[in-house]
C-alpha positions as CSV (number, residue, x, y, z in Angstrom):
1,X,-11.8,4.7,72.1
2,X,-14.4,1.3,71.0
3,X,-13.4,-0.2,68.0
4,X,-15.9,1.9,66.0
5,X,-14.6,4.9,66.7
6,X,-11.1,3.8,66.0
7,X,-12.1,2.5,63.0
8,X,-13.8,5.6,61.8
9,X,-10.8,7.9,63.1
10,X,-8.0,6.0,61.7
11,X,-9.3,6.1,57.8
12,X,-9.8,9.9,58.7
13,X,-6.4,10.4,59.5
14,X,-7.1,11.2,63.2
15,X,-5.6,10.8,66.2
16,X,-6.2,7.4,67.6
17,X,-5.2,6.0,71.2
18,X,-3.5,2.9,69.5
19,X,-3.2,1.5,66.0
20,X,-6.4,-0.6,65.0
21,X,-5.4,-4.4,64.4
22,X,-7.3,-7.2,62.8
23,X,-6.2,-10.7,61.2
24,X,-8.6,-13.3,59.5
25,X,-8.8,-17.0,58.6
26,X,-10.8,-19.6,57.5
27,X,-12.7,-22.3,59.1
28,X,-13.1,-25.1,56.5
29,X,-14.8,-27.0,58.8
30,X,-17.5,-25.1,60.4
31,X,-18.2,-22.7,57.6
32,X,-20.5,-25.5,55.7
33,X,-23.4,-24.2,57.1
34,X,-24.2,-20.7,58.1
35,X,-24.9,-21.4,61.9
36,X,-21.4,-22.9,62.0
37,X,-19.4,-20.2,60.1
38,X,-21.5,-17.3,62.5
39,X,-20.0,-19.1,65.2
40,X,-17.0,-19.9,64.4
41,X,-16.1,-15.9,63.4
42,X,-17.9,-15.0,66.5
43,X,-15.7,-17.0,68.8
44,X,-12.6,-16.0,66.7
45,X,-13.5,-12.5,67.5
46,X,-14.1,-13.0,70.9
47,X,-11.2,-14.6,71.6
48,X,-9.2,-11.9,70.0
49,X,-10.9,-8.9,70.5
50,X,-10.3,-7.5,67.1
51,X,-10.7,-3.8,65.9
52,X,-13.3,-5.0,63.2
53,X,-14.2,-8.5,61.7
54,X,-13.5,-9.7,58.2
55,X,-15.3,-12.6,57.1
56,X,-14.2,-15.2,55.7
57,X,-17.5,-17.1,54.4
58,X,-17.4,-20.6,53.0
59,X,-14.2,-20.9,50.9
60,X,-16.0,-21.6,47.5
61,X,-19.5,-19.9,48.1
62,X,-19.2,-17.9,45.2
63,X,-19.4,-20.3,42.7
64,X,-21.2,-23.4,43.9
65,X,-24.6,-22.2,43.3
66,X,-23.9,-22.3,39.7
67,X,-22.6,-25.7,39.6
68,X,-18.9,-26.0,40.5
69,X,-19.1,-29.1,42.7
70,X,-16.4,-29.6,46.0
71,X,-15.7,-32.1,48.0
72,X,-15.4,-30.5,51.7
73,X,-12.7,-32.7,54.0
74,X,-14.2,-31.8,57.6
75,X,-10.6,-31.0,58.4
76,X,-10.2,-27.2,59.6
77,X,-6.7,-27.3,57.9
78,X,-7.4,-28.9,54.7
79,X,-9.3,-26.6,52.0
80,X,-12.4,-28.1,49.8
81,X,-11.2,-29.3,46.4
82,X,-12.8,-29.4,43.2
83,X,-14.0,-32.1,41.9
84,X,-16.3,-30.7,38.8
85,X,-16.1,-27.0,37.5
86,X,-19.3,-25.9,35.8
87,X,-17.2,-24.0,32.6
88,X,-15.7,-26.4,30.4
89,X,-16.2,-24.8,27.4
90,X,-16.5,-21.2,25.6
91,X,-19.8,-21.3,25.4
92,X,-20.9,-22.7,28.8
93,X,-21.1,-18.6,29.5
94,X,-24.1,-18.8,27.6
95,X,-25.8,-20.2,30.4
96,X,-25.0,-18.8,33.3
97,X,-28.0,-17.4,34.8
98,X,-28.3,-14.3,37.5
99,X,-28.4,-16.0,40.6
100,X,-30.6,-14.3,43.6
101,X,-28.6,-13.5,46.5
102,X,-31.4,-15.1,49.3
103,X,-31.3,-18.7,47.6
104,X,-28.7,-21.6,48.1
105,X,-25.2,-21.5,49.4
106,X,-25.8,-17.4,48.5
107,X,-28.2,-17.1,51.0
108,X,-26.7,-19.5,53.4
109,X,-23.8,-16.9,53.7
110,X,-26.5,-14.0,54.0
111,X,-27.9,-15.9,57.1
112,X,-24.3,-16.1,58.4
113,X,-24.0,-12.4,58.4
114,X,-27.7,-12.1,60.3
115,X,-26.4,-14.3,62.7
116,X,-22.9,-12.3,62.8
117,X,-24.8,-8.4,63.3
118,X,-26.3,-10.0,66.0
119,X,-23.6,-11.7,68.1
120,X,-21.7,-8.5,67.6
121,X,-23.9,-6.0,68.1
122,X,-23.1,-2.3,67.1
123,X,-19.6,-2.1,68.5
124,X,-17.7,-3.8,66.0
125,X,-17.6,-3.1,62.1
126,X,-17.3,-6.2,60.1
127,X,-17.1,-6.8,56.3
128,X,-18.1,-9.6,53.9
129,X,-15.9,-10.9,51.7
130,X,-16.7,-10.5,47.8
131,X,-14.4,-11.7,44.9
132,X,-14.4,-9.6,42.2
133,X,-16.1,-10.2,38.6
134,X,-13.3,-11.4,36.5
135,X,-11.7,-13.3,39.9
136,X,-15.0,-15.2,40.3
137,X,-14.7,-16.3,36.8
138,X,-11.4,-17.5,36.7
139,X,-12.6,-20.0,39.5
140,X,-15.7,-21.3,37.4
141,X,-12.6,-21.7,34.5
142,X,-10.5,-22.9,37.2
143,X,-7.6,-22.2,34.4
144,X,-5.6,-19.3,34.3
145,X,-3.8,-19.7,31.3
146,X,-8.1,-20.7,29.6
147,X,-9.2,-17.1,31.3
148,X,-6.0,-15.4,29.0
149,X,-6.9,-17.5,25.8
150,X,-10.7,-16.6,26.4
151,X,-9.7,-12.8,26.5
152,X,-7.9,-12.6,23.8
153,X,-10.0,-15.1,21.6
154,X,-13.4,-15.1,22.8
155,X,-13.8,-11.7,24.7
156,X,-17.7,-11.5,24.0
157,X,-18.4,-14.8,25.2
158,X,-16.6,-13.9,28.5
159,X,-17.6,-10.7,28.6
160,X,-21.3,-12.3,28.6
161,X,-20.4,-14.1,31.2
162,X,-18.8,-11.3,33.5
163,X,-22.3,-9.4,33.2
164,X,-24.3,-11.9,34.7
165,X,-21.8,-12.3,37.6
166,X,-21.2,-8.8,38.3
167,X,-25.4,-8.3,38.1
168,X,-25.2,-11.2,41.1
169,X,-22.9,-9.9,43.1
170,X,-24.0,-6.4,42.6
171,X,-27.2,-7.7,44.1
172,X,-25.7,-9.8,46.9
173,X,-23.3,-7.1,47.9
174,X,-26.3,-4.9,48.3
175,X,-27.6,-7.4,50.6
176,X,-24.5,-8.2,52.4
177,X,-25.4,-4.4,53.6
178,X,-29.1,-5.2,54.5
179,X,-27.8,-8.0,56.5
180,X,-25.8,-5.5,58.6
181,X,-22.4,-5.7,56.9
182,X,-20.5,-2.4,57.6
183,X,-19.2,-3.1,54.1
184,X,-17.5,-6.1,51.7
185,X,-13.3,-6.7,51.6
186,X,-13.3,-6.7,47.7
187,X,-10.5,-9.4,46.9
188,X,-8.9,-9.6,43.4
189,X,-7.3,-13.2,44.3
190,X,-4.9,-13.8,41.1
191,X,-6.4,-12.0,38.6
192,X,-4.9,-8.0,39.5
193,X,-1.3,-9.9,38.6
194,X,1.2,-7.9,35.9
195,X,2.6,-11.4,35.2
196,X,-1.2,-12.5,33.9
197,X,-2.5,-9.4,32.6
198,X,-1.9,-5.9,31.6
199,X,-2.8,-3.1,32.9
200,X,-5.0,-2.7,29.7
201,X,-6.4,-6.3,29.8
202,X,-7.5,-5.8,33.9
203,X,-9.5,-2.3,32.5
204,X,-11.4,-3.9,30.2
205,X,-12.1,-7.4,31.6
206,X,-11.8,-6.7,35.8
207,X,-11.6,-2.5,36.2
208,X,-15.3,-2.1,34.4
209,X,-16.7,-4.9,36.4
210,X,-15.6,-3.7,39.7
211,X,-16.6,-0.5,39.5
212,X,-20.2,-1.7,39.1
213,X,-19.9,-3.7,42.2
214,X,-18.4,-1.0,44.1
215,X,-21.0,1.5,43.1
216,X,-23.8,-1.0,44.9
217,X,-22.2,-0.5,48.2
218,X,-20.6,3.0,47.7
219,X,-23.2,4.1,51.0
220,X,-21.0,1.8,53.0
221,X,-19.3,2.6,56.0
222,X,-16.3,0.4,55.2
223,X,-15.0,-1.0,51.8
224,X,-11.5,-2.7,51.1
225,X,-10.0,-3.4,48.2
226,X,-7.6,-6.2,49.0
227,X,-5.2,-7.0,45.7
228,X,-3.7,-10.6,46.0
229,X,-1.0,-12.1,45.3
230,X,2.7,-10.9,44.2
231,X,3.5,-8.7,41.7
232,X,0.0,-7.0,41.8
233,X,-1.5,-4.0,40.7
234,X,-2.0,-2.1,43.6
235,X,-1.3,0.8,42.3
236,X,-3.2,0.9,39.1
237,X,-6.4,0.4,41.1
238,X,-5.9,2.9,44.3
239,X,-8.6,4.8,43.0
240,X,-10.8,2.9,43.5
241,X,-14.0,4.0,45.7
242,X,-13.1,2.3,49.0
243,X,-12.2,3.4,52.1
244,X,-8.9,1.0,52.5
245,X,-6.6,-1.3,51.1
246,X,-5.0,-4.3,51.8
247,X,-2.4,-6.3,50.1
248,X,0.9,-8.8,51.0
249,X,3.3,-5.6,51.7
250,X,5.9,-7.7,52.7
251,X,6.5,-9.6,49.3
252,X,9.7,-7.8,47.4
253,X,7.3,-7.7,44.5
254,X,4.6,-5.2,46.0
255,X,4.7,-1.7,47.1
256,X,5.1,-1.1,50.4
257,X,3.2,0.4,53.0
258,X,5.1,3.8,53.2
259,X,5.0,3.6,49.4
260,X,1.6,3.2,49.2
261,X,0.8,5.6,52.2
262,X,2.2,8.2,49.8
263,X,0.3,8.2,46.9
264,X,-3.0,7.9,48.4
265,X,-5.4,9.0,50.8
266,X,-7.2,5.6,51.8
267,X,-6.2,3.8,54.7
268,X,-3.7,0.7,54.6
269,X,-4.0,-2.6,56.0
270,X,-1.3,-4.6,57.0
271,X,2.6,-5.2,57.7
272,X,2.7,-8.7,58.7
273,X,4.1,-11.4,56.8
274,X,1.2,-13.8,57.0
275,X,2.8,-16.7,54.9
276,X,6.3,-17.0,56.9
277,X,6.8,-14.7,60.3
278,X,3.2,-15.7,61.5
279,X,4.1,-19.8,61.1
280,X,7.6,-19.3,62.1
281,X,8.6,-20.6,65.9
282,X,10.0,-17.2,66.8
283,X,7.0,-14.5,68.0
284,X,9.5,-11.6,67.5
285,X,9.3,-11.6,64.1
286,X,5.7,-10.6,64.0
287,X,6.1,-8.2,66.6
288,X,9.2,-6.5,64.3
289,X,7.0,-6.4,61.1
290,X,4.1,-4.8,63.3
291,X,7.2,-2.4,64.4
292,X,8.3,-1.7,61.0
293,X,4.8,-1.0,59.6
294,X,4.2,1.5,62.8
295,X,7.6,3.1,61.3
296,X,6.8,3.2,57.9
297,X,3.4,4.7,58.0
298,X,3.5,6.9,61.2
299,X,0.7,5.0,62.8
300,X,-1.2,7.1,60.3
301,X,-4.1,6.1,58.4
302,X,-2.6,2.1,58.9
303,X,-4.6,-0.6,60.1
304,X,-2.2,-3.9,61.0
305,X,-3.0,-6.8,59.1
306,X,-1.9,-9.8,57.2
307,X,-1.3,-9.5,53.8
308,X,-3.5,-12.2,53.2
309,X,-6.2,-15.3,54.9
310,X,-3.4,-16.7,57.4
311,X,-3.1,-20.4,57.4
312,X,-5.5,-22.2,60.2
313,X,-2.3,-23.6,61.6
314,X,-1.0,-20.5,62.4
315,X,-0.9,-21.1,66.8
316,X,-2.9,-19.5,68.7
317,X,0.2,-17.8,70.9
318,X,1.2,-16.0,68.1
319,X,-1.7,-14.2,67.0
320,X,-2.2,-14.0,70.9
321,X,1.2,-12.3,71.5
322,X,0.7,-9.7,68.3
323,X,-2.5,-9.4,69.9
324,X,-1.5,-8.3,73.4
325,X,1.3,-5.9,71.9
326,X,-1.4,-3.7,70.6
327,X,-3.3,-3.9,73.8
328,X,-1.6,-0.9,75.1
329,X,-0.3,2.3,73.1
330,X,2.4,2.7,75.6
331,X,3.8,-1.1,74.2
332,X,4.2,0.4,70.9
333,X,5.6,3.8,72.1
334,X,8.2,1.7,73.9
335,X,9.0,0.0,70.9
């Protein structure tokens, strides 16, 4: 089968020749500019081979056009860090203004994923990644505990505030598609905790925000909904309208894979344990999470995965070794 069709089989429930695979990382160097993150994920994929791409744009994209200011360390292992956030105060969401998706870092990434469709070609889905409404505003806060005081004192004011950014990711989703995105990874990063919110607080702040982003790219070929984090929500959000989710199924505090696999009819991604097993010396213990999430799920409707963005010093023999495993169905029969 070509990746596509893989793809496309697997979050049918099909029969495939071999489990689809795919991990992703960032490239805090070369992702400043949209020529170097195209080529950067290009070569990644290259190298790799893998079933579909997931972006990973520049690591704070989604909130420097608005005035959250970083200072970028041209070191691929070392992430930017902020050095002035543009909400200081309650009422800074009065100004937030509805950013177009074809101007500044926005469209930088949009020229990224031009450059992407066309280095890839038709073989190979890939998504853009897309933090969700209430997720991007906790980075222009950069506070949780501030985000939690806000909802619970000042819920219009935020609430203001979440409009505009869902109406400008809404947008930019939409032209994540026009750019030749097979879809967006939707990413939750620490907001979809239980230990920061309720299930109540996420409807009402995160839930009717999604859904609006969502609902832009619902003629997608492939959305994922990937919940961060431990002790997430998973499964107060699996219905949501996409076609997979991811999450860290290896932390004690999460559902499982099988778990999941049970109580819903989207595909999951994932099984590795990206923060440990894939930095550890040892290559078998990748290769026996990959085992163990072929067990749990059947090879069924299961993508394999990270939990997460693995760290860039992750070496290259591991991912290489994982890699080569799924190379061959008969690997993972002998297993």
């Amino acid at each position: 089968m070509d990746k596509r069709a893989r793809i496309k089989a697997t979050l049918k429930g099909e029969a495939v020749d071999r489990p689809a695979a795919s991990f992703w990382r960032h490239f805090y160097r070369e992702e400043t500019s949209a020529k170097g993150l195209a080529e950067a994920m290009l070569e990644f994929q290259k190298k790799y081979d893998w079933d579909f791409m997931k972006v990973n744009p520049r690591a704070e994209y989604h909130v420097e056009d608005w005035g959250n200011i970083y200072a970028y360390s041209g070191n691929d292992h070392i992430k930017p860090k902020l050095k002035e956030g543009c909400i200081k105060d309650v009422d800074d969401w009065k100004n937030l203004g509805v950013l177009l998706p074809d101007k500044g870092v926005l469209g930088e990434q949009l020229e990224a994923l031009t450059l992407i469709s066309k280095g890839l070609g038709k073989d190979v889905y890939f998504v853009m990644t897309v933090f969700t409404p209430l997720s991007i505003a906790l980075r222009l806060v950069n506070d949780a505990d501030t985000l939690v005081q806000w909802i619970k004192e000042a819920p219009d004011a935020l609430h203001q505030g979440l409009e505009v950014i869902t109406e400008t990711f809404a947008d930019f989703s939409r032209a994540c598609l026009d750019r030749g995105a097979s879809g967006i990874f939707f990413a939750t990063t620490d907001c979809a905790r239980k230990d920061l919110l309720s299930s109540e607080q996420y409807d009402v702040f995160g839930r009717a925000y999604d859904l609006k982003v969502l609902d832009a790219v619902k003629d997608a070929d492939f959305n994922i909904l990937h919940v961060c984090k431990s002790n997430n929500m998973l499964n107060h959000l699996l219905d949501y309208p996409v076609h997979a989710v991811n999450w860290d199924a290896t932390d004690e505090t999460n559902p499982t894979l099988g778990e999941v696999s049970k109580h819903t009819a989207k595909a999951v991604i994932g099984g590795v344990d990206h923060t440990k097993h894939l930095l550890a010396n040892n290559p078998e213990k990748i290769i026996k999470d990959a085992k163990n999430a072929y067990n749990e799920t059947g090879g069924k409707k299961w993508i394999l995965g990270g939990g997460c963005t693995f760290s860039p010093q992750v070496r290259e023999s591991k991912l290489m070794a994982l890699r080569n495993v799924f190379a061959d169905l008969n690997d993972i029969i002998r297993w």
